[in-house]
C-alpha positions as semicolon CSV with decimal commas, in nm:
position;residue;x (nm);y (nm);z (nm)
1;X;-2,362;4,363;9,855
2;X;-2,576;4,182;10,107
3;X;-2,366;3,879;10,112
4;X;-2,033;4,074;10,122
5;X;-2,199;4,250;10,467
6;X;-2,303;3,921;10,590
7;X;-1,941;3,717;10,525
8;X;-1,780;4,054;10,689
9;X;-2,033;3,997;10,965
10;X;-1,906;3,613;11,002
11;X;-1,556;3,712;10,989
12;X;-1,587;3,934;11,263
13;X;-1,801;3,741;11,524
14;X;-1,615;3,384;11,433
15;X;-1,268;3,468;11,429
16;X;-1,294;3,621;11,815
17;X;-1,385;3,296;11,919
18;X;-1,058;3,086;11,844
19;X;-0,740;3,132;12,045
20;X;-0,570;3,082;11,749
21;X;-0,725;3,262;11,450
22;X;-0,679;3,156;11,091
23;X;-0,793;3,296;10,734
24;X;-0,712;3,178;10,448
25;X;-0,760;3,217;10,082
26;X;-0,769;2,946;9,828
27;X;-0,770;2,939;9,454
28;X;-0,856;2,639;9,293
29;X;-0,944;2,435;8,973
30;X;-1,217;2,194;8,968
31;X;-1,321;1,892;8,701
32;X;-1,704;1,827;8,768
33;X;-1,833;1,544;8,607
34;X;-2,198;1,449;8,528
35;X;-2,487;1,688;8,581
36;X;-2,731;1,783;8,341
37;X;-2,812;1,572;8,097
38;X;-2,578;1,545;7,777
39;X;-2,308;1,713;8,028
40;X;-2,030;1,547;8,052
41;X;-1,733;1,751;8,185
42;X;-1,675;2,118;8,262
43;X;-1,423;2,274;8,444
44;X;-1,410;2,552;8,679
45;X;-1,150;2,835;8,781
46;X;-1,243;3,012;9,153
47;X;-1,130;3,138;9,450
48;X;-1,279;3,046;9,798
49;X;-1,269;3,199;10,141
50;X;-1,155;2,975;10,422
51;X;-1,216;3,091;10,823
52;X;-1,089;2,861;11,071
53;X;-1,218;2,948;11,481
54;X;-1,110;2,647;11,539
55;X;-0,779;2,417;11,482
56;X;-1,090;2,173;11,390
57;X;-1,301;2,310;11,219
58;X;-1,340;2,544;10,922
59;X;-1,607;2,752;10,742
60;X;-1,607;2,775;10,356
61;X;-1,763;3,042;10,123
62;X;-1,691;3,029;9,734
63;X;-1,593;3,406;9,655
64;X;-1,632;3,378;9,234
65;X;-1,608;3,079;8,959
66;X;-1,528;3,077;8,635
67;X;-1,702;2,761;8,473
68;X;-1,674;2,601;8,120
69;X;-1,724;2,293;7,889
70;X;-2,039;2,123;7,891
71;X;-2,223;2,382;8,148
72;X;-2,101;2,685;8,105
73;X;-2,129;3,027;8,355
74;X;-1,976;3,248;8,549
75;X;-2,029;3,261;8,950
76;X;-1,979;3,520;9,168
77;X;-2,100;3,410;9,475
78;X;-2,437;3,299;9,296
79;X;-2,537;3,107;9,062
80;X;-2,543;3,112;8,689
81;X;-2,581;2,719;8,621
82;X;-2,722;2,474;8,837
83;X;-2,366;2,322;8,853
84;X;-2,244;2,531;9,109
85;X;-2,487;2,709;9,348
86;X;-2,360;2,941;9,613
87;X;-2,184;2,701;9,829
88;X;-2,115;2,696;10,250
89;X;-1,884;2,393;10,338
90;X;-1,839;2,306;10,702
91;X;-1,462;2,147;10,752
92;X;-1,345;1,918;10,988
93;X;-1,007;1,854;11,013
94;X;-0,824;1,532;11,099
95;X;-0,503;1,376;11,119
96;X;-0,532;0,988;10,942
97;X;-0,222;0,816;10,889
98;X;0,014;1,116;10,959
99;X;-0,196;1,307;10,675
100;X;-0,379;1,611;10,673
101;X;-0,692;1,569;10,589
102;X;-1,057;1,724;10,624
103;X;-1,389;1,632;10,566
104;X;-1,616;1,873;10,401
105;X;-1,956;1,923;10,427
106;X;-2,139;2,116;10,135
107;X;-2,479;2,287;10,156
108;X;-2,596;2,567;9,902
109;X;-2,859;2,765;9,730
110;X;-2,970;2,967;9,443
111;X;-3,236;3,100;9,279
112;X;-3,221;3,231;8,945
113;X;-3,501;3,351;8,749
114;X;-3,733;3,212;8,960
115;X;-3,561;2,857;8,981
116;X;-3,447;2,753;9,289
117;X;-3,155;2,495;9,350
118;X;-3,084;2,329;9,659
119;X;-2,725;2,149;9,694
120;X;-2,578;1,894;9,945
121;X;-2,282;1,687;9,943
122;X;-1,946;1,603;10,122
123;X;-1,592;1,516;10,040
124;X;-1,280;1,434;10,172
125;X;-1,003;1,666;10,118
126;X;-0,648;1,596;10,142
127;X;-0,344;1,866;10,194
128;X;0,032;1,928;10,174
129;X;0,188;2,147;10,419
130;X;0,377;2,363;10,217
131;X;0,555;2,620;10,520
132;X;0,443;2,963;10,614
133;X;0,034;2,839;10,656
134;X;-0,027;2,744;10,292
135;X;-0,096;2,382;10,152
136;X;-0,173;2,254;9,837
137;X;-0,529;2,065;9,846
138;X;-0,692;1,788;9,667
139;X;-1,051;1,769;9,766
140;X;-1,274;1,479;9,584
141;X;-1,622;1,472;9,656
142;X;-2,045;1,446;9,519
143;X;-2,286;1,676;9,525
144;X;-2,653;1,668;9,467
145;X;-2,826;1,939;9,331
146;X;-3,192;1,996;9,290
147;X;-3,369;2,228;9,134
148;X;-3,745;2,075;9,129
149;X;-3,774;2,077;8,785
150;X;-3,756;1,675;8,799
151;X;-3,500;1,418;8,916
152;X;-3,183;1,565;9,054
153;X;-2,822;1,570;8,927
154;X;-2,559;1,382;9,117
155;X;-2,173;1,572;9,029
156;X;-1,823;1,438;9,093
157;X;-1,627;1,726;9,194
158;X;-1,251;1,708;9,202
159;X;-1,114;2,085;9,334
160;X;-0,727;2,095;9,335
161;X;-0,547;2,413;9,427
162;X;-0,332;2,632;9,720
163;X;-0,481;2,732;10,084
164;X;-0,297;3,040;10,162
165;X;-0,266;3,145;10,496
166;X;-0,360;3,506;10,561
């Protein structure tokens, strides 16, 4: 309930700030591949929240995931697995080649009965206008994921899936 209160809270200071305001809501799929050991590929169902203040720059929240194969879980804006800890992405959107494109940042945290997991990583994410504010995105990228219980796992994540403007 906290962290609905405190996304509300970002909603309503951030989009104020922009001249041209922009929310959007994206479901997605994602292959990850690696992470713990003897994991070799799960796959993930989710939504994720998208604010834009600027026509720059983005902020990312995932809402809920639905994760299964090798590491299984469920998320809902937390952590269940280590694969996927709550998540915060940074966007930056640019224009290469007459593409739209975006690099995301990734930072996160959990902590889950008593374990703690730390996550950074990037990608570079690549859309389709497809009219009336939505694209369709393809977003590959690593993440690194600690949780201090020895070395850390490095995860190729490949999200695919709609933006749709709000």
């Amino acid at each position: 309930m906290k962290k609905m209160f405190l996304l509300l809270a970002v909603v309503l200071v951030v989009l104020p700030l922009s001249a041209r305001p922009k929310l959007e809501f994206s479901p997605r799929g994602t292959v990850y591949i690696g992470g713990a050991p003897g994991a070799d590929v799960s796959f993930g169902i989710g939504a994720d929240l998208i604010v834009n203040p600027k026509k720059q720059f983005g902020l990312r929240v995932n809402l809920a995931e639905f994760v299964f194969g090798d590491l299984e879980g469920v998320v809902i804006n937390s952590s269940l697995t280590m694969i996927s800890p709550t998540t915060f992405d940074i966007l930056y959107y640019t224009n290469i080649a007459n593409l739209f494109s975006y690099i995301a940042l990734t930072f996160g945290y959990s902590s889950i009965n008593d374990v703690d997991a730390f996550a950074i990583g990037g990608g570079l994410g690549l859309e389709k206008y497809m009219g009336k504010g939505n694209y369709l995105f393809f977003e590959p990228g690593l993440v690194f994921v600690d949780s201090g219980r020895g070395d850390g796992e490095l995860i190729l994540r490949l999200p695919f899936g709609f933006k749709l403007g709000i």
